[in-house]
DOFIZA-639707 format. One line per field, with one value per residue (C-alpha): chain; residue number from 1; z, y, x. Coordinates in Angstrom, 3 decimals, decimal comma. Example, Ala and Ser with C-alpha at 12.3 -4.5 7.8 and 13.67 -1.06 7.14 Angstrom:
% DOFIZA-639707
kette	[A  A]
nr	[1  2]
zz	[7,800  7,140]
yy	[-4,500  -1,060]
xx	[12,300  13,670]
//
This chain:
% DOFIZA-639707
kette	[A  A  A  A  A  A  A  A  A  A  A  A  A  A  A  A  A  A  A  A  A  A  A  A  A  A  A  A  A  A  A  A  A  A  A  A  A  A  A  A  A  A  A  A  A  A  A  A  A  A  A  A  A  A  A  A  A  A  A  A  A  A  A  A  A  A  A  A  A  A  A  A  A  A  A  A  A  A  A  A  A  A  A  A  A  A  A  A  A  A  A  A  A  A  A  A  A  A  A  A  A  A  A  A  A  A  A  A  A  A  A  A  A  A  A  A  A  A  A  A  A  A  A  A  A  A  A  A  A  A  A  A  A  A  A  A  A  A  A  A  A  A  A  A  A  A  A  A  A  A  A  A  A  A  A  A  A  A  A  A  A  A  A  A  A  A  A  A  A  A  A  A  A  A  A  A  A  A  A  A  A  A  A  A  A  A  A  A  A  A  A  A  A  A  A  A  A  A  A  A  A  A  A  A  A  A  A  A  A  A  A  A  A  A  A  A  A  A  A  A  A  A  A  A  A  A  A  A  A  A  A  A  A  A  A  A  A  A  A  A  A  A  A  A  A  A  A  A  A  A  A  A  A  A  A  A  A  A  A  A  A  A  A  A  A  A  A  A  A  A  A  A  A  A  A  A  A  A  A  A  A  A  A  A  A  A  A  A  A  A  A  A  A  A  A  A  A  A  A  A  A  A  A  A  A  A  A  A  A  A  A  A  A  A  A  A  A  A  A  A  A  A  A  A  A  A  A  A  A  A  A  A  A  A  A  A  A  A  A  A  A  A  A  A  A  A  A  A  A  A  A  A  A  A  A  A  A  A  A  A  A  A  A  A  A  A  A  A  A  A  A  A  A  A  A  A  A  A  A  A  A  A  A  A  A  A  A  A  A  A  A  A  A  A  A  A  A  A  A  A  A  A  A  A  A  A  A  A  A  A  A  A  A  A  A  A  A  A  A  A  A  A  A  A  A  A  A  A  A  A  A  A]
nr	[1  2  3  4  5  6  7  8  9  10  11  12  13  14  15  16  17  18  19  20  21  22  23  24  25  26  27  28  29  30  31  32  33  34  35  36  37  38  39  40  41  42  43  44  45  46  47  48  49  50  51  52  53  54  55  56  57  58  59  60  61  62  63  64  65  66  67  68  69  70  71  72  73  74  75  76  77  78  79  80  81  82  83  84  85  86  87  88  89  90  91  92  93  94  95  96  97  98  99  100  101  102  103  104  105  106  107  108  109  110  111  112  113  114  115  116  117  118  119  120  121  122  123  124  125  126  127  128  129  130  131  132  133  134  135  136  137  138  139  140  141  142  143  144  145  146  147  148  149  150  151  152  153  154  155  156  157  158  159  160  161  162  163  164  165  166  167  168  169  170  171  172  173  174  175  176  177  178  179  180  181  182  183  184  185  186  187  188  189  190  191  192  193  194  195  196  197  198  199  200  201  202  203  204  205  206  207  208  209  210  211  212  213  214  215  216  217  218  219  220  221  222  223  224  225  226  227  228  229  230  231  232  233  234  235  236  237  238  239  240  241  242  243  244  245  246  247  248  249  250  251  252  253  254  255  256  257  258  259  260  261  262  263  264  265  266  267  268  269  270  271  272  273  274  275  276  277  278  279  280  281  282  283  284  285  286  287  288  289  290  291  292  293  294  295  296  297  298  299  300  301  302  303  304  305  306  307  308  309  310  311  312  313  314  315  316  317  318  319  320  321  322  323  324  325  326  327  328  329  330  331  332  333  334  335  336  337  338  339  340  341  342  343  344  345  346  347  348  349  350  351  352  353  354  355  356  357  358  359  360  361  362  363  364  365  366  367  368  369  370  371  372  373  374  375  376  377  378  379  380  381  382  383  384  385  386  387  388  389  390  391  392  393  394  395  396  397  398  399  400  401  402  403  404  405  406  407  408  409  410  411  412  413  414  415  416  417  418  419  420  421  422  423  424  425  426  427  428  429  430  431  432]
zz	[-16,777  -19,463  -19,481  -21,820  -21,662  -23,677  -23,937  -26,093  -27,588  -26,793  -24,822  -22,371  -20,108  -16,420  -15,247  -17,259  -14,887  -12,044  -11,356  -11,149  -7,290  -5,123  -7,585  -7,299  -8,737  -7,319  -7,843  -6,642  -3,532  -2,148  -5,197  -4,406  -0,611  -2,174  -4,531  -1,779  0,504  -1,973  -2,420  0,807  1,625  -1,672  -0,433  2,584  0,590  -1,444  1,393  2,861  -0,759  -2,591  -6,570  -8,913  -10,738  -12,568  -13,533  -15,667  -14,770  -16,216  -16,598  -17,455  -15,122  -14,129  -12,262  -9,760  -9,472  -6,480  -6,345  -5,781  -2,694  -3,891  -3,880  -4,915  -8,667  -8,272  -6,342  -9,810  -12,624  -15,596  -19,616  -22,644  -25,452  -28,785  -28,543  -25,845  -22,755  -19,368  -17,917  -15,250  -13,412  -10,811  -7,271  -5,811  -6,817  -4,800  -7,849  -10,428  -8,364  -8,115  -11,699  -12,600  -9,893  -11,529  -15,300  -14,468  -11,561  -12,013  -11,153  -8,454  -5,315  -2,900  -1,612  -4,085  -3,197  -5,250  -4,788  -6,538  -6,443  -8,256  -8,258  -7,486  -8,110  -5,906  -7,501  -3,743  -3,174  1,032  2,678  1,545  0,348  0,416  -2,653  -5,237  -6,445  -4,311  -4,501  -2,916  -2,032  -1,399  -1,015  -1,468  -0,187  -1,861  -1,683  2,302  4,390  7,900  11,050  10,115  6,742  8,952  11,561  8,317  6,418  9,722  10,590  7,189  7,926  10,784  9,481  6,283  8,782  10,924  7,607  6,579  9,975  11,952  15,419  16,976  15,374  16,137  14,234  15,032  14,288  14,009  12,598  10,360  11,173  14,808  12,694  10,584  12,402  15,317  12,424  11,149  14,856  15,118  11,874  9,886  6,218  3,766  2,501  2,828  6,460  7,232  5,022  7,267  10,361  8,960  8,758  11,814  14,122  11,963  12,371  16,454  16,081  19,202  19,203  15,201  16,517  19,707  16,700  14,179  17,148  18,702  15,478  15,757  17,826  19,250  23,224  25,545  25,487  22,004  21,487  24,351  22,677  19,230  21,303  22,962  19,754  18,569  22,569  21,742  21,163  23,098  24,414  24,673  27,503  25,494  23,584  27,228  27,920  24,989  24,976  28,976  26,580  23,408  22,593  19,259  18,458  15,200  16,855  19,469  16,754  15,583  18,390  19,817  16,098  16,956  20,565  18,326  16,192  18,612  20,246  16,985  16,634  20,035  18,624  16,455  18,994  17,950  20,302  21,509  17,900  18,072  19,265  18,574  17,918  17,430  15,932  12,912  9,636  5,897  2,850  1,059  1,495  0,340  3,168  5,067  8,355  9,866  9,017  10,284  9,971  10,724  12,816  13,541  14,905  13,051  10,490  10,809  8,015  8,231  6,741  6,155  5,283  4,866  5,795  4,308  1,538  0,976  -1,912  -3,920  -5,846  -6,613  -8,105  -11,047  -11,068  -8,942  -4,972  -3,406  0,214  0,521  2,398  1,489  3,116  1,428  2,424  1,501  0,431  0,523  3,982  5,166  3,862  5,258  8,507  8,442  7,028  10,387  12,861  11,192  9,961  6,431  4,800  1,796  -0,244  -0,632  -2,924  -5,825  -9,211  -10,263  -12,328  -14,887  -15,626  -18,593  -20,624  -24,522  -25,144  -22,989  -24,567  -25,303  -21,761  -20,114  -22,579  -21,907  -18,431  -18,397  -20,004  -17,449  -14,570  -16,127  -16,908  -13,187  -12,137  -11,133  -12,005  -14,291  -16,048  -18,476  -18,673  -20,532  -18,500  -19,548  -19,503  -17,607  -14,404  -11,767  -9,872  -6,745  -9,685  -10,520  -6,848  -5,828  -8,939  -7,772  -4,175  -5,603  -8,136  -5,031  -6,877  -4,839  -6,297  -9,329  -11,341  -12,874  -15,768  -16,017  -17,477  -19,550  -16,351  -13,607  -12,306  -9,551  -7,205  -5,241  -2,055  -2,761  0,415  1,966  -1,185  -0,091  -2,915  -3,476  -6,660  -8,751  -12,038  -15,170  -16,792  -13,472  -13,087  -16,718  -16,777  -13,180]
yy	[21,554  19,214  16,547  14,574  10,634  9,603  5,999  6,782  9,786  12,109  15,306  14,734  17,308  16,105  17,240  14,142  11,896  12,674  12,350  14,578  15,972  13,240  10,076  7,791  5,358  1,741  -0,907  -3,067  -5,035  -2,433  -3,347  -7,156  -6,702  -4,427  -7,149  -9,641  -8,050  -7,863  -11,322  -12,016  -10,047  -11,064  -14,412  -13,336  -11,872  -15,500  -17,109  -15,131  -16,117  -12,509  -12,913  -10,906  -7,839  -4,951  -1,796  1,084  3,412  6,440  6,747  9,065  12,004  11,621  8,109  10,198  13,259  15,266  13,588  10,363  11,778  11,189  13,738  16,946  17,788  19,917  17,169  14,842  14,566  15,278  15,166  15,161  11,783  12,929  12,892  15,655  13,663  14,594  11,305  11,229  9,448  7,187  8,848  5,650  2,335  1,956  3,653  2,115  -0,998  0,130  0,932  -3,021  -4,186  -2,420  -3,573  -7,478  -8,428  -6,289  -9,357  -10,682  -10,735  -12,724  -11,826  -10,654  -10,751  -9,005  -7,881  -5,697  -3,958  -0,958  2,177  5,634  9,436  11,903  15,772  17,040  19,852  20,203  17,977  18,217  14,821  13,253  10,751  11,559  8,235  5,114  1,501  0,229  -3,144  -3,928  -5,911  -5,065  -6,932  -6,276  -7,044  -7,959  -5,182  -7,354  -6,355  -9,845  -8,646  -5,030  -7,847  -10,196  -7,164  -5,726  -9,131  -9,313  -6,213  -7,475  -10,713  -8,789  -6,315  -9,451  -11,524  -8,329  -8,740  -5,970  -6,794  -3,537  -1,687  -0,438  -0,548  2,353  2,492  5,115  5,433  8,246  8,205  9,329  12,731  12,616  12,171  15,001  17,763  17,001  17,832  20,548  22,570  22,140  21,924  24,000  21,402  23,837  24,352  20,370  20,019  22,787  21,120  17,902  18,337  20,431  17,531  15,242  17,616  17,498  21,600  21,880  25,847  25,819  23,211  25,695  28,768  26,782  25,679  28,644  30,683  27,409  27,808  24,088  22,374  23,275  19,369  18,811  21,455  19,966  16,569  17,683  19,881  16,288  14,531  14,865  13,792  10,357  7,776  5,152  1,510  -0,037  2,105  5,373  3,655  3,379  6,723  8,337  5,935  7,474  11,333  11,325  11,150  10,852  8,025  7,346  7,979  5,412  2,942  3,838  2,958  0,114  -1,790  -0,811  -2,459  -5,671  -5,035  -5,539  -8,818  -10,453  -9,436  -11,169  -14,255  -13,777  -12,853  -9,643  -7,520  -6,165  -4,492  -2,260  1,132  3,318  6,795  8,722  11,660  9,912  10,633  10,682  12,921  10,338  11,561  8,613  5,897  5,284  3,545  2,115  3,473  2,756  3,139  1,371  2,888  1,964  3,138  5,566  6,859  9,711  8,361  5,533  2,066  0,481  2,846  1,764  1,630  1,009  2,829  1,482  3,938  4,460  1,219  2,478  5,168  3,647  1,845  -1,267  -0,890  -2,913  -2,521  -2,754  -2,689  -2,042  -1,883  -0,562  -0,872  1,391  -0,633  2,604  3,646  0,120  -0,470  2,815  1,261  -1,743  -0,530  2,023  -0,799  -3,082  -5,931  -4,843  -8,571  -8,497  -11,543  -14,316  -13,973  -16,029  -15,385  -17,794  -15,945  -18,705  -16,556  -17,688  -17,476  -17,449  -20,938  -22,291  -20,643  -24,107  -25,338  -22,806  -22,495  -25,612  -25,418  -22,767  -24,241  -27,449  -25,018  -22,975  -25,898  -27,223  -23,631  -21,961  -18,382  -18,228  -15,235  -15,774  -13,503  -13,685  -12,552  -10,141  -9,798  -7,362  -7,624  -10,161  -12,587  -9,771  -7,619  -10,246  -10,685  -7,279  -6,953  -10,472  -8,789  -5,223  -7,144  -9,913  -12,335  -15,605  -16,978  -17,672  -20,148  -19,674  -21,364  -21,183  -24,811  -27,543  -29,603  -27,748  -24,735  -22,175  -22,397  -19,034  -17,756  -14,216  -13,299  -14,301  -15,248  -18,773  -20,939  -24,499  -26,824  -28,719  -30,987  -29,632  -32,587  -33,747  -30,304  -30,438  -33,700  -33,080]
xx	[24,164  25,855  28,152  29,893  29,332  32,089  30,950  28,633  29,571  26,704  26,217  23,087  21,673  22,069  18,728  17,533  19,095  16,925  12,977  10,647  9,579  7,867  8,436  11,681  14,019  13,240  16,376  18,401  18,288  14,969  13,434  13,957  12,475  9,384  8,560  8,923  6,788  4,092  4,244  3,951  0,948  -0,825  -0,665  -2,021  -5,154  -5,444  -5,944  -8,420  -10,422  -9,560  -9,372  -6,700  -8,392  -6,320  -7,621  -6,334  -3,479  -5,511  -9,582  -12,067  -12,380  -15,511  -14,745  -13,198  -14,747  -15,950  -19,640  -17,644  -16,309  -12,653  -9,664  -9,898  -9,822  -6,476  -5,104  -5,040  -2,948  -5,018  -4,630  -6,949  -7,140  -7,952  -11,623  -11,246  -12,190  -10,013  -8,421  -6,786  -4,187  -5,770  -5,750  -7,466  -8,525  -11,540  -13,794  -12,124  -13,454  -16,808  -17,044  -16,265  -18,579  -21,143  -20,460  -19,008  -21,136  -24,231  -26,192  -24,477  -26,386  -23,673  -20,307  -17,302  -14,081  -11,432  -7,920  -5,712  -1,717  -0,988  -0,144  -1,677  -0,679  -1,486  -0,333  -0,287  2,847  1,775  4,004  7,915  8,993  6,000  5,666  3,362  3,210  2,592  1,919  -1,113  -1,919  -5,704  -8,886  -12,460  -15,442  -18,667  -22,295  -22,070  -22,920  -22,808  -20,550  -19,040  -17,694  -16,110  -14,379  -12,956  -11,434  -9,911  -8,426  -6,933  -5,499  -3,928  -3,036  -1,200  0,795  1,987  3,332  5,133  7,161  5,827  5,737  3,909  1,433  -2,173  -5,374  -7,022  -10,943  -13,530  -17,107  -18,062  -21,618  -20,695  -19,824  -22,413  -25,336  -23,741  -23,000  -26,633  -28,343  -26,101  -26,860  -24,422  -25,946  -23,434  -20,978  -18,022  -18,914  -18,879  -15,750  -13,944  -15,227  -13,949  -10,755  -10,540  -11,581  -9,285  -6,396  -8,052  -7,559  -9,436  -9,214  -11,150  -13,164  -14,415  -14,339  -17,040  -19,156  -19,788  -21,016  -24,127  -27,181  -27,372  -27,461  -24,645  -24,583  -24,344  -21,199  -19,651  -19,807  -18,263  -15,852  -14,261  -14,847  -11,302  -10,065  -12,446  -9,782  -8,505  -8,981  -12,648  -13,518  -13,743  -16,642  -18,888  -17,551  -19,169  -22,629  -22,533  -22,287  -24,397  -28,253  -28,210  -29,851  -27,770  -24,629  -25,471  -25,674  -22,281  -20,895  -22,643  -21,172  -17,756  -18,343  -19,555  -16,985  -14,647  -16,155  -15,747  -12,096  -11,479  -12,610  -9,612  -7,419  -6,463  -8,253  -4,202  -3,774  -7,026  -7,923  -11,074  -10,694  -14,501  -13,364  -11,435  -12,366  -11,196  -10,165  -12,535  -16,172  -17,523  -17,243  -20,324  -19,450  -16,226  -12,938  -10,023  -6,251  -2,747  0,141  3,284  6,705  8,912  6,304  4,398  1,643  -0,687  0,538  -2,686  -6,353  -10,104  -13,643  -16,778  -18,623  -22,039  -22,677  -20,481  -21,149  -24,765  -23,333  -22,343  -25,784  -25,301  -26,869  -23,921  -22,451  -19,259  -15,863  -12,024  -8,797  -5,471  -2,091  0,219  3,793  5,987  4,901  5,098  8,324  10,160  8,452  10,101  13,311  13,856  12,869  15,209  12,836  12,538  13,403  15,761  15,743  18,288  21,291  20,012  21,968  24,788  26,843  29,051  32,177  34,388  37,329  36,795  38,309  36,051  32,561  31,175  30,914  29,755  26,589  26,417  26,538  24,097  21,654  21,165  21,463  18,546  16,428  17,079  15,405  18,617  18,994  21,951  23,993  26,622  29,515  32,902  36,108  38,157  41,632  42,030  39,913  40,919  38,823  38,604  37,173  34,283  33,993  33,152  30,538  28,867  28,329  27,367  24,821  23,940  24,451  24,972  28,239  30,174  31,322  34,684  35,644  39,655  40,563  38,797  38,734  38,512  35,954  36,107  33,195  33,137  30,282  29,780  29,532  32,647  34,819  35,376  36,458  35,799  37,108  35,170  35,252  33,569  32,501  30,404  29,081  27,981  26,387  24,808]
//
């Protein structure tokens, strides 16, 4: 379809005026509160000692591969440079990060702290209007591998959700050695056959679950015990429950850090935001020990993701443990915006608003209010548009107010928001 933009004189095809499938148009006053939020929340991360690091939009292929335990390759956007390499658009930022911990800190032996926001792209058709590209707001912690380090990066977490104005939520925490160390007594050996069982228990598919397990030869007691894996989630006492069911020594281990885990995180009072739930796990294959994941009201999708991935470091040729959480700002933002504490920021713009004649002055003008840090547009009136006119752009641009220069001596001072107007001398104005 065509249409004639007669402004400009050209003939544009419409289809150009809309995105592609899962990416969007940002602007305007959302684009003020997403910007905020950030803000917000990366404050949240100085404080807790996290440094700035930013990392390419697209990298080599092979940073994310299957090895690493990231997505799947179809699941990328992927292009060639001119040498011939595939790059690809970053899926996650958590190898990018692990590729510059092992080049800039290769000999770094104590605690790293970085933080990061950007964006990530995700070519994944399986859920309707599910964005494809999403910002991410995170922290990594690396080269500390103690239950200490699992209790600060959760508290962040929790500290990050409560400055973005979220009042109930739930940090929901698993271990994915639990898994591990139960698929390993039971059998299970073919990758494809622990991927399938994976996602089964994630999906809590008890009926595949019951399918998978009874093609195994293994204990009554240990089927019985992946069978209720996916039914593991809860308050504190689910963790006694399931010491009272498994053996495995491994998996005992698991779960006796989540129980220190969550003694620590009383010490920080936050012991009413968390929730264990022994049959989580993740798309990412490589995290090694705690995961966990944010939920609030009004979104299906997790707000904040994590765990650690002792690793994945090393595979870039530094041994480093390490931890991450991300939050995602899309999902977090839809959450706030349906409980109604999504926070918009303050009207801010001054817009000065002149006749011709009186050019002179209001440059003038606009300068001092611009050195004094005051955000300042400069726009000439025309003829024919009325004050009312100028009102109803300041409050569909939120602007605060305007400044209306219709004399030598005398200026309109108008609030935006309820058109109130107010008189006031040019010559003070100019010299204040």
């Amino acid at each position: 379809m065509y249409f004639y933009y007669e402004r400009f004189g050209v003939i544009m095809n419409e289809k150009l005026l809309h995105t592609p499938e899962g990416v969007r148009d940002i602007y305007n006053s959302e684009c003020g509160a997403k910007l905020m939020l950030q803000n917000n929340l990366h404050h949240v991360l100085e404080h807790y000692g996290f440094q700035d690091i930013q990392t390419p939009t697209f990298e080599f292929f092979d940073i994310f591969s299957h090895e690493r335990g990231t997505v799947p390759s179809k699941d990328m956007y992927k292009f060639f440079d001119r040498e011939g390499n595939t790059l690809v658009l970053r899926p996650d930022i958590t190898p990018s990060i692990a590729r510059c911990i092992a080049k800039y800190y290769r000999e770094e032996t104590l605690p790293i702290r970085l933080c990061y926001i950007g964006n990530t792209f995700i070519n994944n058709t399986s859920y309707q209007g599910k964005l494809k590209e999403v910002t991410q707001l995170g922290a990594e912690l690396i080269n500390d591998g103690s239950i200490e380090a699992d209790a600060e990066m959760l508290a962040l977490t929790v500290d990050c959700l409560l400055k973005s104005g979220l009042e109930e939520f739930q940090l929901e925490i698993g271990n994915v050695q639990i898994f591990r160390a139960l698929i390993e007594e039971a059998g299970f050996t073919e990758q494809d056959e622990v991927s399938k069982l994976r996602v089964l228990i994630e999906n809590k598919n008890m009926f595949g679950v019951e399918e998978m397990l009874s093609a195994k030869d293994m204990s009554e007691e240990l089927k019985k015990i992946l069978l209720q894996l996916p039914e593991l989630f809860g308050s504190l006492d689910i963790l006694e429950y399931a010491k009272g069911m498994i053996k495995n020594s491994r998996a005992l281990e698991a779960i006796e850090r989540l129980e220190k885990l969550y003694n620590i995180l009383s010490i920080y009072g936050y012991e009413r935001y968390i929730s264990f739930d022994l049959g989580m796990l993740s798309k990412y294959n490589y995290y090694t020990g705690i995961i966990f994941k944010a939920y609030t009201y009004k979104t299906g999708e997790a707000i904040a993701t994590g765990g650690r991935y002792d690793n994945l470091v090393g595979q870039f040729g530094k041994e480093a443990p390490a931890i991450g959480l991300a939050i995602v700002i899309d999902q977090l933002m839809a959450a706030l915006s349906r409980q109604n504490l999504l926070k918009k920021p303050e009207a801010q713009n001054t817009l000065i608003l002149y006749k011709e004649e009186l050019r002179k002055e209001a440059i003038i003008l606009a300068v001092n209010l611009r050195n004094d840090g005051i955000n300042t547009l400069l726009l000439k009136a025309e003829d024919d548009k009325s004050q009312e006119d100028y009102l109803t752009y300041a409050k569909r641009m939120g602007f605060g107010g305007i400044l209306y220069f219709e004399t030598s001596q005398e200026i309109k001072v108008i609030e935006a928001a309820t058109g109130n107007v107010q008189i006031a001398n040019v010559e003070e104005l100019i010299k204040r």
